[in-house]
Structures are given as structure tokens and as C-alpha cells.
Steps between C-alpha positions, in 0.01 A plus 500: 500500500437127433346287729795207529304235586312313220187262644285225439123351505416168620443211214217312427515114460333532166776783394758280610369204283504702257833613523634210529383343179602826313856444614428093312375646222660802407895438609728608261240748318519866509321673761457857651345524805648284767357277797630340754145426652224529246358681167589844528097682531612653189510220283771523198374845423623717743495829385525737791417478906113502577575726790702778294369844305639427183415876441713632821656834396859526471703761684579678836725448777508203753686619801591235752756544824717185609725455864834472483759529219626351150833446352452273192287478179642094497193336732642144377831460725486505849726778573302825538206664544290512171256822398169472559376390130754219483439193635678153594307273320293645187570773309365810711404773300794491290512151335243249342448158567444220257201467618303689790297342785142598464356779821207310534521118437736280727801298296385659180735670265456700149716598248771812496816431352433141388169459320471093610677251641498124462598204670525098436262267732798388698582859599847430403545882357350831381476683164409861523419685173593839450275812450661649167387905684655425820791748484744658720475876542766610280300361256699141459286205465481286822667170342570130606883593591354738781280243692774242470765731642226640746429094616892470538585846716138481748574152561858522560464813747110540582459274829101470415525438192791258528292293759164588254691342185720245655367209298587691196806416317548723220287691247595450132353676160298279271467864276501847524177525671478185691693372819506143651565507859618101631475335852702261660176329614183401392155535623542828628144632398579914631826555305408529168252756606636704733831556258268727416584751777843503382579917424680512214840753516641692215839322435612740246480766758630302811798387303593878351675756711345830653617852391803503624591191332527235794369180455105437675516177722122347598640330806592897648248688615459847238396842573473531088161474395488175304336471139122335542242369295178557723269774522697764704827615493752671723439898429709648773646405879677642809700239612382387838169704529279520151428294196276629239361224210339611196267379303599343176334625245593254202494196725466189316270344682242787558253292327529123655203424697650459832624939442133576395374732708809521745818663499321856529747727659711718274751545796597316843668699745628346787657657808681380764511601910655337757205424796156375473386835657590709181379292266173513645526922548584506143137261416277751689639785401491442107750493229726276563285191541159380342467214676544297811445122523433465884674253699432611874189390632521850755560733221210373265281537863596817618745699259330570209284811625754768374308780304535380114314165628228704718472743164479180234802587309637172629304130485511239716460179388486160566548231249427091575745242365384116496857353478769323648632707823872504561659352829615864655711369765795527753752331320771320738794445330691163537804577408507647897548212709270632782199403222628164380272349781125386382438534872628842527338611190165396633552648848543775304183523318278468812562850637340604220145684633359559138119573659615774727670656218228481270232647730746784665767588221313340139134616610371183379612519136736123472469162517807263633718321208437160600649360169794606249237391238217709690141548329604256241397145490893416501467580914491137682260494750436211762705222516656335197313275295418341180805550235641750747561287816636263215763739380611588879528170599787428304683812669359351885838456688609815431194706613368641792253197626212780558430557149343168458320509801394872580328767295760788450336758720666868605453650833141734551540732777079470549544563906690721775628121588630445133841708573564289805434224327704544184794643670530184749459296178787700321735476850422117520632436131828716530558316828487172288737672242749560765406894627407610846380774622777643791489861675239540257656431208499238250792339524715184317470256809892334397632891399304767701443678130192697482260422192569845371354595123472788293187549266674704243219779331493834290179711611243555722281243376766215650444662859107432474588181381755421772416671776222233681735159395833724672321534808347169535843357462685693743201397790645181434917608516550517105707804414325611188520853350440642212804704250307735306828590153405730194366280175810471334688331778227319580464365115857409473503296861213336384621399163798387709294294794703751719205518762332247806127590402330701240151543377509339179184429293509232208228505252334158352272435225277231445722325271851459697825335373833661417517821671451232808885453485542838530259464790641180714772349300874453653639590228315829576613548830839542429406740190480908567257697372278192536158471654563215754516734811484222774810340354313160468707216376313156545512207269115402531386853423784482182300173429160681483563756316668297207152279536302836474689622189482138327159435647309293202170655555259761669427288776862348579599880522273566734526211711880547551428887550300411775788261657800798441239779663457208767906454552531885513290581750595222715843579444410857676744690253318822552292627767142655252386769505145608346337612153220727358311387198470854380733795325412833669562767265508906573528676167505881423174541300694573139511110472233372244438135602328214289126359636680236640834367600608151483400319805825265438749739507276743765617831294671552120611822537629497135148504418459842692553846270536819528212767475740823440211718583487428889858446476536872416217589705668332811844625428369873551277454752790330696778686393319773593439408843840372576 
């Protein structure tokens, strides 16, 4: 299993200096290791991960069980539901990367497929340079003509990475190991970096035909196993219910420094069930599943007592993380007109009792999201000033008049008066928005239409998460409830903003810019398969994010960060939720584990192995008493 979210570590002002006159002095020259922020702590010699065994065995069997279902090996369109091993954006276990973001530095990136990358001091385009090894897995070299034609098909039909490359034109070859990627705009300091996160696609394979002769088509979803380049490949499937990946053992890039040490497993085997329930039966009992990164706050407290954690065969674990949290959220989607109100969406977010929830349902473990930049120092805090308050007030007229004047503050449920208070609070501002509360109910004061939403979820998790904010509501008329649909419908109505409310969660790092589109933009909103979930189309926010992606230094970026966090939250798009600044891990005790993980990233389970003698151990011991 990879851990999807990639994290970062604060900057120093002296790192930042010093970034900044590398990018003077060393524009247009060859480089490596990538930085959005500062030196990389590796210098220009990287040669493996500090936290990794570089002597981790090789072998064994990870075994890991996922809800739901699959139908497609094709994670880059939006119809379908891709394998688990694929993903949306980066190459999964199946494809490489240009380059690869490093597991324990934030906005730093090493080489895979291209060994370095260069761009002019205006920004104006991107030269990546070709690793001469990189090849595919029928043994074809990875060339030039497949990263153009991969450029061309993800942008044309991959909503992120449309919105991620939008400012890219076209990508040309200068020979046959280097490409030149060109913008339509200068100044924008993250492109020519993060082009390397581009996954590069075999076009020899995509544009052949399968075994029965038919053409292959990359914009249709495929239950054919596609031709990769990473270090696993597709070994074997049941459509629906199983995907096995094996390890490849002539991978190309076996050898680079960010693969040191990682990439242990011979074979993945993942399994699929449809409820929460059995995929946690099939953890404790052993086989099917080696480990379980914990969400619930209740099951890390009271479930994990069964007899192979009492006996030490499985671990508990916590691991800390010192990065950016993501804003988990209800989402309210705009493109319902019963959320287009500011007023609404704010009456909505006071019913929220996050305190009682935390002491009765979390046991203490969160903290409230008060920021969509939170634990970074992107969050805005206060009231505007300085270069910030500068920024906004060009943008005055058109917001609310409290976010020059008030700090941002969410409601804390510290009292048995709190509820009262909120709730009046929440019943006052709908009134103002045109709602009333009659017989009960709350009610359109010129139609008699009740305020009547759906929060659309997929397991059990969403009820815990619901359950409190649904019955504050309805004490004040709101007919909420909560539509609990198996994974795959749930996927595709999200993909398709078929839904009133979801719990989304959007990950930042401390270097933000194009994915921000993806994020806020109205192009976005009008986009499926994109991650703008609350529908938001507003030409200020448009106007910040360009400023954030052409921002002309560290501390413009930040300051205009802190004004779009500001607008956001004042803006009440989503009603937050909470975060933990841990990974809780339970692993069956046949997982050999470095010293020490990598506090940015929390956990690097690539860095975990095998040791085949427990696993043999444990697989008679358990079979045995199954």
C-alpha cells in the first residue's frame, strides 16, 4: 500500500535565501534534485534516503484487503473505478515518473526517468534529460516520443493534470534524450519543477491492439493489464475482487537512489470486500491483510484487543508527522442552489459541536481544521496586514466586510450553553437568508420548501462523522440525512458532483500553486473527475490563485496564501472538520521496519520488507488455528 499523501517541513528564512539565489545563479544549468523551498538536506549527492535499510531483504508476500470493487487498469480517465496499485495522478505501482517527490523533504524531487531538468531564469520552459536505462518492461527504451505523447493524452483527458499543466503549451524534442516543455506565461516559478510528476505512458503499447486484434484507446477505461516501466507488474487478477503485482526483477531503476532500500516485496496481493466490517475480520484474523492504517479514533481506543495483538504477533504503532494537515471537510456543493448563499453556508457550519465529538466519539485524539493551509505558515491568522491586507484590498467590494475587521474564528462548544447559543446564531442567519422555521421545520419563507440535504457517504466511518452535525441541524428544522451507496457509486457521483455534501479532504503542501486550479478554479468546477467539490466559481479566488502560481518570490507566495486561506474560510465553502498529526499503524509482526520513518511523510511503507521466516511462522500458526 502507498501512503497517497506526500508532506512537507516548514522553511527556514536562511533556506529560503538560499534558495532563492540558487534559482539566480543556476537557471538554465542542469540540476537533479529539485526545490521549490530550499537546498534539498542532501546536497547534490543524494545517494539513497537516510531513513531506509539499504540492506532490506527482498522477498515475501504483502497481503493487503481494500472495500469495494474495481473495473479498470486505466486510473487516468474519469470513467471507472481503478485497481488498487493504479493511481490518478502518478504512476502507482505500475509506471515511473520523470522524476519522484522525495518521502521525507517537502517540494523536493529526485531523479527516475529523467536524470535532470533545466530551466531559463524567466521560467519561460523546461528541459528534462533522459535517463538512457529507463526502459519499459518489454524491454523498449523509455524515449522522448513517449513523454510527449504521454503530455498530449493526460492533459487532454486527466482533469488534474489538465488543471496541474494548464500553463503548458506543448512539449517538443530538442534530441533523443531531451524534452523541452513551453508555457504560455512567464514567471511561473513551480512548473518547470513539478513537470516532473508527469508519469510517462508507453505509446507503443497504448497505440497497438490487444490479442484479439482491436485497437487500445487511453481515453476508455481497460481491464487489459497495460505494459509498465516501474518496479511491479500486473502478475494475475479476478476482475472485480483481486489484483496481484509482482515484483520486477530486472527493473531498470533498482539501483537509483530514491529505490535504495525500498521496493521490498516480491508480491502485492490485494483483495477486495464489500463493508468495512470484513475488511477488518480479515486484519485480525491473518492472511489476507498485513496491515491497517487506522482512521477511527474508537477502533484505535477500543478494538485492537483481539488475540494476535494480546499474543504480540501484531504491533501497534504510532508514527508522528510534522507536516501540512489537509482540510477534511463537509464539502457543500454549489452547483445546488440551496448552498449558493454565504449566509446559508455559514448557518450551516455553526451546528457543528466539534468538542463534544472529540471528548465522546474521538476520545481526545484531533484538533479542529481551522485553516485549508493548517500547521503550515501559509494559514492566515488575525486580521490582514502588511503585504496581505494590501493584496485583499484590491478585491474589497466584493468581499464579505468581516474579513477585514474580524479574526476568522469557528464555533467551540466549551459550555452546556454553547448549543443554545450556536443554534440561535445559525437560526438568526438563515432567517436573514430568507428561511424560517414553521411547524418545526425550516422552511423557504416566499415557497414553504424545507431546507432538505443529503450528505452523500460510503461506510461507517461517514455515520461517526455525521451523526452529531445531522442532529444539531434538525433541532433547528433542517432536514439533513445521511445516504450511505457502495464505493463505486459513490466514486462515480463524486467524479460527477452528483451529491449535496460529501466528506472530501484536499491535501496541501508548503509550496502551493497549480494543483490550486484543480482546487478552486471555475474552470474546475465545471470539470468531472476534478477536485473542486464545493463547486466554487469566484473571480477573486481565480485572481489569487493565478497570483500564487506567478508569485515572484517566497514571501509574495506566502502573503497571498494567507489572503486565499483568508477568502476561503470566510467564504464558508465547507463546514471543517478535524486532524491528527500522527499515522497509527497495526502491522502483523512479519513486517521488518527501518529505525526510523520519515517524520514528513509519517510512514514509507516501501521502505518496510519482508522477513519470510515469521511470515511462514505466522502462516501456520494461523492457518492452523483458523
Amino acid at each position: 500500500m502507498r501512503v497517497g499523501r506526500f508532506r512537507t517541513l516548514f522553511a527556514s528564512a536562511l533556506a529560503l535565501a538560499f534558495a532563492a539565489s540558487l534559482q539566480a545563479s543556476f537557471a538554465d544549468e542542469w540540476r537533479t534534485t529539485s526545490s521549490l523551498i530550499g537546498p534539498s538536506k542532501y546536497g547534490d549527492n543524494f545517494q539513497r534516503y537516510d531513513y531506509v535499510n539499504p540492506d532490506a531483504p527482498k522477498g515475501g508476500t504483502y497481503n493487503a484487503v481494500f472495500q469495494g470493487t474495481y473495473d479498470s487498469f486505466n486510473p487516468y480517465v474519469v470513467q471507472g473505478s481503478p485497481a488498487a496499485g493504479l493511481a490518478p495522478f502518478g504512476g502507482g505501482l505500475l509506471y515511473d515518473t520523470l522524476m519522484e517527490q522525495a518521502t521525507d523533504e517537502g517540494s523536493v524531487s529526485h531523479p527516475l526517468v529523467a536524470d535532470a531538468y533545466k530551466y531559463p531564469s524567466d521560467y519561460s520552459s523546461a528541459t528534462y534529460r533522459l535517463d538512457p536505462r529507463a526502459k519499459w518492461h518489454d524491454g523498449q527504451p523509455i524515449t522522448v516520443d513517449d513523454v510527449i505523447w504521454s503530455f498530449q493524452v493526460l492533459k487532454a483527458n486527466s482533469p488534474q493534470y489538465s488543471r496541474y499543466f494548464e500553463n503548458v503549451t506543448e512539449a517538443v524534442a530538442l534530441s533523443d534524450r531531451e524534452v523541452e516543455f513551453h508555457f504560455n506565461q512567464k514567471g511561473n516559478r513551480e512548473l518547470p519543477k513539478i513537470l516532473g510528476d508527469l508519469v510517462v505512458l508507453p505509446k507503443h503499447w497504448w497505440e497497438g491492439t490487444d490479442a484479439s486484434g482491436k485497437k487500445r484507446d487511453i481515453t476508455k477505461p481497460t481491464l487489459e493489464p497495460p505494459l509498465g516501466s516501474a518496479a511491479y507488474k500486473i502478475a494475475s487478477f479476478k476482475p472485480g475482487s483481486e489484483i496481484v503485482w509482482q515484483r520486477v526483477p530486472d527493473y531498470w531503476g533498482a539501483k537509483l537512489p530514491v529505490k535504495i532500500g525500498r521496493e521490498n516485496f516480491d508480491t502485492q496481493r490485494f483483495t477486495y470486500m464489500l463493508d468495512d466490517n470484513a475488511t477488518w475480520q480479515a486484519f485480525t484474523k491473518g492472511g489476507l491483510s498485513d496491515l491497517k492504517l487506522e482512521n477511527s479514533s474508537k477502533k484505535w481506543a477500543t478494538f485492537y484487543d483481539f488475540p494476535a495483538i494480546k499474543s504480540g504477533d501484531v504491533i501497534k504503532k504510532e508514527f508522528k508527522t510534522s507536516s501540512p494537515e489537509p482540510m477534511q471537510a463537509f464539502m457543500l456543493n454549489q452547483r445546488r442552489p440551496l448552498f449558493q448563499d454565504r449566509l446559508v453556508r455559514e448557518a450551516l457550519t455553526l451546528p457543528y459541536d466539534f468538542e463534544t465529538m472529540n471528548r465522546t466519539l474521538f476520545f481526545g485524539y484531533n484538533t479542529r481544521t481551522a485553516s485549508y493551509f493548517q500547521n503550515t505558515e501559509l494559514a492566515s491568522s488575525g486580521l490582514p496586514q502588511g503585504k496581505e491586507l494590501e493584496i485583499l484590498e484590491k478585491y474589497r467590494d466584493k468581499l464579505p466586510p468581516e474579513l477585514f475587521t474580524q479574526e476568522f474564528k469557528l464555533p467551540v462548544y466549551d459550555s452546556p450553553q454553547a448549543e443554545r447559543k450556536y443554534l440561535k446564531q445559525a437560526v438568526d442567519l438563515f432567517a436573514k437568508a430568507g428561511w424560517v422555521i414553521k411547524g418545526g421545520k425550516m422552511v423557504s419563507a416566499k415557497t414553504g420548501e424545507p431546507f432538505r440535504f443529503e450528505v452523500l457517504g460510503w461506510n461507517e466511518i461517514d455515520q461517526i462523522l455525521t451523526g452529531n452535525w445531522i442532529a444539531n441541524l434538525r433541532k433547528i428544522g433542517v432536514d439533513a440525512s445521511l445516504r450511505i451507496i457502495d464505493q463505486t457509486q459513490y466514486v462515480n457521483r463524486v467524479n460527477n458532483f452528483d451529491y449535496d455534501v460529501i466528506t472530501g479532504q484536499l491535501q496541501q503542501s508548503q509550496s502551493p500553486g497549480n494543483e490550486q486550479r484543480d482546487f478552486w478554479g471555475s474552470k474546475a468546477a465545471g470539470t468531472p473527475g476534478s477536485r473542486n467539490y464545493s463547486g466554487i466559481k469566484d473571480p477573486v479566488i481565480d485572481a489569487l490563485v493565478d497570483r500564487i502560481i506567478f508569485a515572484t518570490d517566497r514571501d509574495d507566495l506566502v502573503a497571498t496564501t494567507h489572503a486565499l486561506d483568508r477568502v476561503l474560510l470566510w467564504n464558508y465553502y465547507v463546514v471543517p472538520q478535524f486532524y491528527r498529526a500522527v499515522v497509527w499503524a497495526a502491522y502483523w509482526n512479519k513486517l521488518g521496519i527501518p529505525e526510523k520513518q520519515p517524520s514528513y511523510l509519517g510512514v514509507d511503507t516501501d521502505s518496510w520488507w519482508i522477513d519470510t521466516e515469521k511470515e511462514k511462522a505466522l502462516a501456520a500458526k494461523y492457518k492452523s488455528s483458523n
